[in-house]
Backbone as CSV, one residue per row, in Angstrom:
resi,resn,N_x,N_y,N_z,CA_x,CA_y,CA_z,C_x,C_y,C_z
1,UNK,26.867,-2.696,-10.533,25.860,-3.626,-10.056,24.911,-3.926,-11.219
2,UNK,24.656,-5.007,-11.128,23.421,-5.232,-12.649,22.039,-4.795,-11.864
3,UNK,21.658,-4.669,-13.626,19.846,-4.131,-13.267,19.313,-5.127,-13.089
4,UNK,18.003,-4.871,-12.434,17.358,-6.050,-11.709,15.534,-5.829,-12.956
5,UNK,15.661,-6.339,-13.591,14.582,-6.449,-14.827,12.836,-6.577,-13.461
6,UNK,12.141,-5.602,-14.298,10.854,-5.731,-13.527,9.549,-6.759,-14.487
7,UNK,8.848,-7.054,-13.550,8.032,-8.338,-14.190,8.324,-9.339,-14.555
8,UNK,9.710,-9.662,-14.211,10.318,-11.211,-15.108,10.492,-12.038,-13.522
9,UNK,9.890,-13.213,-13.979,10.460,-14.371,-12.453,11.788,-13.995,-12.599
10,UNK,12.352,-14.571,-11.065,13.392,-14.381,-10.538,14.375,-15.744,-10.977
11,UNK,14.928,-16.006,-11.134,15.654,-17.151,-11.710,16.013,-18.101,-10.043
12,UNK,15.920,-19.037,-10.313,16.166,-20.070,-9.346,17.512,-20.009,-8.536
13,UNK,17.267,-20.322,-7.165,18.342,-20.452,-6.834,18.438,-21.623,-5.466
14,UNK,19.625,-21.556,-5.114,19.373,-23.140,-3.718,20.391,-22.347,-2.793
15,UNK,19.899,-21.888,-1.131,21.011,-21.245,-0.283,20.988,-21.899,0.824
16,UNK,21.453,-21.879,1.772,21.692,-22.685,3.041,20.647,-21.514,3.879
17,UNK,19.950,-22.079,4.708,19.824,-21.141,5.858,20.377,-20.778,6.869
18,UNK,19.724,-19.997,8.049,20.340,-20.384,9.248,20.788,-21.280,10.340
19,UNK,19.729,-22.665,10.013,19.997,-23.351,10.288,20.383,-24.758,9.575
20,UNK,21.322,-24.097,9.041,21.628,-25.059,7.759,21.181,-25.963,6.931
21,UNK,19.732,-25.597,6.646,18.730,-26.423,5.782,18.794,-25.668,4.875
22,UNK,18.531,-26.200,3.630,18.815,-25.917,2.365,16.890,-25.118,1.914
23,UNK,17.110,-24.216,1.581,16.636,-23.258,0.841,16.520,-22.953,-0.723
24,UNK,15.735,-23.444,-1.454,14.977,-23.414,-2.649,13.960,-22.455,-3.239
25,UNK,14.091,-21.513,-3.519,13.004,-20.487,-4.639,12.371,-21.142,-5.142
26,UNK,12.065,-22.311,-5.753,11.432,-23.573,-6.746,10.399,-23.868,-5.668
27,UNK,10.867,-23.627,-4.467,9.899,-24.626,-3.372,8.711,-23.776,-2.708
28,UNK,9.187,-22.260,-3.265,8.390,-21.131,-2.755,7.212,-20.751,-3.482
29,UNK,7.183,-21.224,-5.026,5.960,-21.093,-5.970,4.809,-21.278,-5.453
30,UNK,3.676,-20.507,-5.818,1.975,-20.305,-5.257,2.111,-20.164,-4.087
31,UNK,3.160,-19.390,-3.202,2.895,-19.575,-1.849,2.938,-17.572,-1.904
32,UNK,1.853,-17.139,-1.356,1.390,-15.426,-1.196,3.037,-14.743,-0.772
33,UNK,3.088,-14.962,-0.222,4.783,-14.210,0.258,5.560,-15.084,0.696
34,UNK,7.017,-14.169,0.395,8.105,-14.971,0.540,9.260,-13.424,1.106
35,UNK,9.555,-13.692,2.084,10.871,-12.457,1.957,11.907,-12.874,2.303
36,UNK,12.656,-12.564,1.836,14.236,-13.185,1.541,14.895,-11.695,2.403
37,UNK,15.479,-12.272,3.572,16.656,-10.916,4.133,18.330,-11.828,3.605
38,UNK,18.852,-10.860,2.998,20.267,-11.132,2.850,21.457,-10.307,3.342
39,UNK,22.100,-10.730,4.085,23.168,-9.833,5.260,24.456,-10.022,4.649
40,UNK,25.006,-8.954,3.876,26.025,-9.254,2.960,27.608,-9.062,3.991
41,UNK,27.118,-8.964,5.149,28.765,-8.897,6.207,29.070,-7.906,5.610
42,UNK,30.134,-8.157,6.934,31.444,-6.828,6.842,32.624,-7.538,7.047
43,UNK,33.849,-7.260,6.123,34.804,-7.682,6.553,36.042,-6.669,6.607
């Protein structure tokens, strides 16, 4: 698994949500919190 570097922004990314609206990190800047849950399945 790679290391996850401390103090450095997070690099951008674009994901679908749950309800299939598109999701942007870019769009989350100056906003106090943000939490991201990611459910990696089971297959």
């Amino acid at each position: 698994m790679a290391r996850v570097s401390v103090d450095v922004p997070a690099p951008d990314f674009v994901l679908e949500d749950f309800r299939g609206e598109v999701f942007r990190l870019a769009d989350q800047k100056g906003k106090k919190h943000v939490l991201l849950v990611l459910n990696r399945g089971f297959m």
